[in-house]
N, C-alpha and C positions, 0 to 999 in steps of 0.2 A: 504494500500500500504506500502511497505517497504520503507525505508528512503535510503539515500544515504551511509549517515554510516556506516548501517546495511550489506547494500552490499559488499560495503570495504571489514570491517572486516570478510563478509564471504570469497572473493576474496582473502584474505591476509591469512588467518588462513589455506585454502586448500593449497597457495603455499607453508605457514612455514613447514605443514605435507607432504611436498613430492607427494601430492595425482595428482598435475597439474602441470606440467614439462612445459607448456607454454599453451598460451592461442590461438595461433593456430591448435596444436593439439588435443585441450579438451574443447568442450560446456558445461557451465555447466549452473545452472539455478537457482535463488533463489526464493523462493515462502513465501510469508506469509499465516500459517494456524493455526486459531486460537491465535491469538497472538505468534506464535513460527515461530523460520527462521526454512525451509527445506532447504537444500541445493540438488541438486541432478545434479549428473556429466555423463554429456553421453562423452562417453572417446572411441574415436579414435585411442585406446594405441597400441605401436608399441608390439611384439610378448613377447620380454624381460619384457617388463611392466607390460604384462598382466600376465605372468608368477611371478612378485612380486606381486598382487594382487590377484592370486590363480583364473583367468578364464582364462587359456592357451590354455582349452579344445574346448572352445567356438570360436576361434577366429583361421582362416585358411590364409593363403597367397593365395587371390584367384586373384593376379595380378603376370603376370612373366614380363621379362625385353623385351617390344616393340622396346626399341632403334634399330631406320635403319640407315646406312649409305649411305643410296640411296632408290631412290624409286622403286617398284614393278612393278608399271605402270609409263610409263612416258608422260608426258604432251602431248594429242593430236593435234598437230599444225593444221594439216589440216582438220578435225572436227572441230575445232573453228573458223578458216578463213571460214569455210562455215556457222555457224552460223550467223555471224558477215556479209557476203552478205545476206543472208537470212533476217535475221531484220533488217538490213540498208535499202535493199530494199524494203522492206516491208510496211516499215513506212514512209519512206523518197519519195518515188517514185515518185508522182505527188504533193508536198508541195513544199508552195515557202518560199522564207524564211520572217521571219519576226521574230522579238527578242524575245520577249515574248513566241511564240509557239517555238521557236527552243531552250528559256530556259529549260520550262516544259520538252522540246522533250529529251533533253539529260539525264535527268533522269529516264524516262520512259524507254527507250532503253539501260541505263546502267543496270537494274532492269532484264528487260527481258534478256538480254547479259547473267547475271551472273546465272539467274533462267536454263537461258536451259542449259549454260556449267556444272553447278551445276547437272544438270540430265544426266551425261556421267559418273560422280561415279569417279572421279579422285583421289584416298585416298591421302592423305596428301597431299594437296597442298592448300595454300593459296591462293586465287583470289581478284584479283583488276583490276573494268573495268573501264576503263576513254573516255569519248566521247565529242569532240569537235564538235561543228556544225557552221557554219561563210555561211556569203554572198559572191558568184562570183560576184566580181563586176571591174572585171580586173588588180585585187593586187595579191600581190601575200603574203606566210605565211611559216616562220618555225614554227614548234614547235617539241620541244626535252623535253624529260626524262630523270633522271638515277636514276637507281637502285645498291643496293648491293647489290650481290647474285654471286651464284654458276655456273659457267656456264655450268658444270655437271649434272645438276639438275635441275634449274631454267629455264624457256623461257618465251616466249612470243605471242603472234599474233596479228596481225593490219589488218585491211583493211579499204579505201576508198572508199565512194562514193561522188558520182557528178551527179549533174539533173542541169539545165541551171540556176537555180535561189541560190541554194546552194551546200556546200559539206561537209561531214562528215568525219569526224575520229576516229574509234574506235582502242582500246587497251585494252587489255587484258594481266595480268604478271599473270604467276603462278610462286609461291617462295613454294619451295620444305620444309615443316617444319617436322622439325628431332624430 
């Protein structure tokens, strides 16, 4: 095995030579073989780089500039307020509440929530689903959110359910990422 030293000094002597311009753009790798360091640099180099090290030929821009200022498709509200009766009722329908099961139950149904929105193909949008489940027992419950976002771009959907024993609350944000 190499020593720590060793590595150092290989680390230090590629950046005195110009050869590693930082250590996020360039993996390199030190080996012992035979008693001798190898050093060997798998280089990530931007076009100009590669061009000082003579493989310009090799290396293409095979990425162009994605940046959107909006989205293509925009967040379908009412496809996911259907989802969200769909598996609210689904699951919830004849359950009564009890703590335990209606812990597990919100994770379950957050999982599925975002598994079938996730299968509507919404490109660039982040998803976060949040589900509440509590006992009817003649009280009554706020609960609020807030987000940062776009209101251009960003939404939302919610729906309720109620069976005599408990009620649900599902949310769902999409935040539009640029």
């Amino acid at each position: 095995m190499m020593s720590d030293d060793a590595k150092d000094r290989a680390a230090h002597s590629l950046k005195k030579r110009g050869s590693m311009s930082s250590l996020s753009s360039h993996e390199y790798r030190l080996r012992e073989l035979d008693g001798r360091t190898k050093v060997s640099l798998n280089a990530m180099a931007h076009p100009d780089e590669a061009k000082q090290h003579g493989h310009a030929s090799r290396l293409t821009d095979q990425t162009g500039n994605t940046y959107q200022l909006g989205p293509t498709k925009h967040f379908p509200v009412a496809a996911v307020n259907h989802i969200l009766k769909d598996v609210l009722t689904n699951y919830l329908q004849e359950e009564k509440y009890e703590p335990e099961f209606c812990r597990q139950m919100t994770k379950t149904i957050s999982e599925v929530v975002k598994a079938r929105v996730k299968d509507l193909m919404i490109p660039r949008y982040k998803l976060l689903v949040v589900v509440h489940i509590g006992q009817r027992n003649g009280q009554s419950i706020d609960i609020g959110s807030r987000c940062l976002w776009d209101p251009k771009t960003d939404s939302f959907s919610s729906y309720v359910f109620r069976n005599a024993s408990l009620f649900a609350l599902a949310n769902v944000y999409a935040v539009y990422f640029e």
